[in-house]
N, C-alpha and C positions, 0 to 999 in steps of 0.2 A: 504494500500500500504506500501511496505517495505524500507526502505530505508536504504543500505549499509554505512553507517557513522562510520569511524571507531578513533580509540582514537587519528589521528593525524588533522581527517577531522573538518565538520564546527563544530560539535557536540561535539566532547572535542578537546580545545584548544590546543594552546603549554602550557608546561608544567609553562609559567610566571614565571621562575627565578624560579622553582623549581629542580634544580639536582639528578641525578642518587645516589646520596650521602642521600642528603635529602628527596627522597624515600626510601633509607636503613633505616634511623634514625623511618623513619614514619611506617613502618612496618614493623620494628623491635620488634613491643609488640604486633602483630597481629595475630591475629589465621585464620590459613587456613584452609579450609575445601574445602572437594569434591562433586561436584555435578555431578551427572549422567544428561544425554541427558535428554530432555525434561522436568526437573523438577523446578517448583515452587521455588523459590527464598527466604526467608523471614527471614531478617537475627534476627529479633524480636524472632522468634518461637525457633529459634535455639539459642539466646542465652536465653532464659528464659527457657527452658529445660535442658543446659549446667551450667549455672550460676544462680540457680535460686536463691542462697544465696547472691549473688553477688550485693551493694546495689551502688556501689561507682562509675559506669557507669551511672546509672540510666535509662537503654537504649540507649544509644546515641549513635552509632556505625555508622562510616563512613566503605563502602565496595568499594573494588579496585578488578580487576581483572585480577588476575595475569598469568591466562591463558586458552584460548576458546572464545568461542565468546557466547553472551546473546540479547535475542529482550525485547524490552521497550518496554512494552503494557499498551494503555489506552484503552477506548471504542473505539477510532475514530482512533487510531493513533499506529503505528508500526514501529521501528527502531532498528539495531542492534546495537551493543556496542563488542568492541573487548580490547583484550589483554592493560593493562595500564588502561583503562578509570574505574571512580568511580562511583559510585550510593550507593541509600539510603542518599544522600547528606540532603533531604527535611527535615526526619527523623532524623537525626544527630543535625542538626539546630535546630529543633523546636518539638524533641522526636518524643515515635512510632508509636505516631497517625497522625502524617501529612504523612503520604502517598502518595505519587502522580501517580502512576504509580505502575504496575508489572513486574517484571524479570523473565525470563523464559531461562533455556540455553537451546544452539540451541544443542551443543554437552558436550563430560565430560568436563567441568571448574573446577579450582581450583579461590577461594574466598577469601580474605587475606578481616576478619573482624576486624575494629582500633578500640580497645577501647575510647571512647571518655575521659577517668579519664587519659588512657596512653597518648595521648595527651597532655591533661592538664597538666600531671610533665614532662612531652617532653619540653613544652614550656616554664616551668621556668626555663630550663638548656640551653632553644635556642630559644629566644625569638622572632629573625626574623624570624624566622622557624614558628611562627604562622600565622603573616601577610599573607607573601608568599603560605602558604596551606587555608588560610581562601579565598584572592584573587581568588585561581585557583576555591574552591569551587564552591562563587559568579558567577565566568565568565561560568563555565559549569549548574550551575542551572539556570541561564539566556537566557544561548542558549538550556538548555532545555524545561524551560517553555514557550520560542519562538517556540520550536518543536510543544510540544505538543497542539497548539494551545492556554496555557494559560497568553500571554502578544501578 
């Protein structure tokens, strides 16, 4: 069953004291990319193709969606995600092997991939600016893993 949840609904929060500003600042080191209708998501594949020299990420890549809509797929369980909200959250935390889920767009998306290293000198220039993006993290991986039936 699908369930239309979109980046203001139960499934991603308010933004907790993050601003229109402080998503400027956040993917402002982000690379976008386009995805066609119905395709596979993985933001791993693409950047170890892209980057493959690249050591100072180590993988860790938080994905925002900066426009279209994408369904969250497990075995049991189906959700969309629309325009603002993030994934690959699991992965970014805890690298590329914690996977939790697949992304699939429903139509063409553009994909705004955060380096995790961009970040990290992000955050010695704006140190509140970590809390606040680590917080909204926490609170959307929470109410995802409530989704997905894993808490």
């Amino acid at each position: 069953k699908e369930t239309g949840l979109g980046s203001s609904g139960m499934l991603e929060p308010p933004c907790l004291d993050l601003t229109p500003e402080d998503w400027k600042l956040i993917t402002k080191g982000a690379r976008t990319i386009k995805y066609s209708p119905n395709q596979f998501i993985d933001p791993h594949q693409k950047i170890i193709t892209d980057y493959s020299d690249n050591e100072t990420s180590k993988g860790r890549f938080l994905c925002r969606l900066v426009s279209g809509s994408c369904s969250v797929k497990t075995s049991s369980h189906t959700f969309t995600i629309t325009e603002g909200a993030i994934f690959n959250e699991n992965s970014f935390l805890n690298g590329p092997s914690a996977k939790l889920y697949d992304i699939v767009t429903n139509e063409t998306s553009f994909v705004a991939l955060i380096d995790g290293y961009y970040l990290n000198v992000l955050f010695q220039h704006f140190p509140a600016l970590a809390g606040k993006l680590y917080m909204y993290i926490a609170t959307v991986m929470c109410s995802r893993l409530n989704m997905l039936g894993y808490i």
